[in-house]
N, C-alpha and C positions, 0 to 999 in steps of 0.2 A: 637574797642579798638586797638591803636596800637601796636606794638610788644616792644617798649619803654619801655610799663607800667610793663614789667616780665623782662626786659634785666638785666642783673648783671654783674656790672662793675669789670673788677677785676679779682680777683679770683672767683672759681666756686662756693663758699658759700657767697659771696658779703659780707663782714668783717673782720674784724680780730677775728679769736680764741682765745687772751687774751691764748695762752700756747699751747701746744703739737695738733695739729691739729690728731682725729683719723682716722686710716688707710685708710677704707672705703672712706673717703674725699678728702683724699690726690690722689687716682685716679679718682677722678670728672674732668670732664673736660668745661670748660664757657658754653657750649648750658647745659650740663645740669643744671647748676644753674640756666638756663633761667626757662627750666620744673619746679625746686626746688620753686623758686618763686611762680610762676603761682601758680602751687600747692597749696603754702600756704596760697596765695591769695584766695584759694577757688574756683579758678577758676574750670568751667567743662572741658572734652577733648573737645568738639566744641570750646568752648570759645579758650582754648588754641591753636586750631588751627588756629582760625581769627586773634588771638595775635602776635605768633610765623610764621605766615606762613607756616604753616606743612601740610600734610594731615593727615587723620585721621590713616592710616597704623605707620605714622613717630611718633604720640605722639604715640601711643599705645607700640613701639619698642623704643623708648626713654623713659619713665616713665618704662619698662622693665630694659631695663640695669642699669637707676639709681638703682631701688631699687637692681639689683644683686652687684652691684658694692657695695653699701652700705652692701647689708648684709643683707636685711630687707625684709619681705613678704609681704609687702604690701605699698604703697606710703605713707599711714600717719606715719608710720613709718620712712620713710626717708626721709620726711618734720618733723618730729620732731627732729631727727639726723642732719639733715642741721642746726633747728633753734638753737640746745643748743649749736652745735660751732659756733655760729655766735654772742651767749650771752654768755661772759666771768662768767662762775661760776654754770651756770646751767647744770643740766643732764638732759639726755632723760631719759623719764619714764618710757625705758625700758633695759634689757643687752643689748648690740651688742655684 
C-alpha cells in the first residue's frame, strides 16, 4: 500500500468542521492526520508502517502523542474525535 492511501490533504483532520474546531484538534499537526486516517482505516501498526514509511518505534510514538494531544486513552478514541470534526453535526461518543 502506498502512503497516498492515509495522506490527508490539508488540515490535520482532512475536512472541514462545519463550526468551532475542539481544542485537542486545533494542535494536530498534518503527519498526524496521516496516523488519524490509517487508523480509521483500520489499518494495523505494520500495515501503517509500509503505508507511512515509519518504523515501527515512529508509529508507536506518533499514535502516542495523538491520542495525548487529543486528550483520549486510547486511539479509537481519537479516531473517533478526528471523525465527528470531520462530520459537521456529529459527537464523539464520548466527553473530551
Amino acid at each position: 500500500m502506498h502512503w497516498a492511501h492515509c495522506r490527508v490533504l490539508g488540515s490535520p483532520f482532512g475536512g472541514s468542521t462545519g463550526g468551532e474546531t475542539p481544542a485537542g484538534l486545533k494542535r494536530l499537526e498534518p503527519e498526524d492526520g496521516d496516523i488519524l486516517r490509517c487508523l480509521a482505516k483500520g489499518m494495523s501498526y505494520p500495515q501503517i508502517e509500509d503505508a507511512l514509511h515509519l518504523t515501527p518505534a515512529q508509529v508507536i510514538n506518533k499514535t502516542r502523542r495523538v491520542r495525548e494531544r487529543l486528550g483520549v486513552p486510547n486511539s479509537a478514541g481519537a479516531v473517533a474525535l478526528w471523525l465527528a470534526a470531520r462530520n459537521p453535526g456529529s459527537r464523539p461518543p464520548f466527553r473530551a
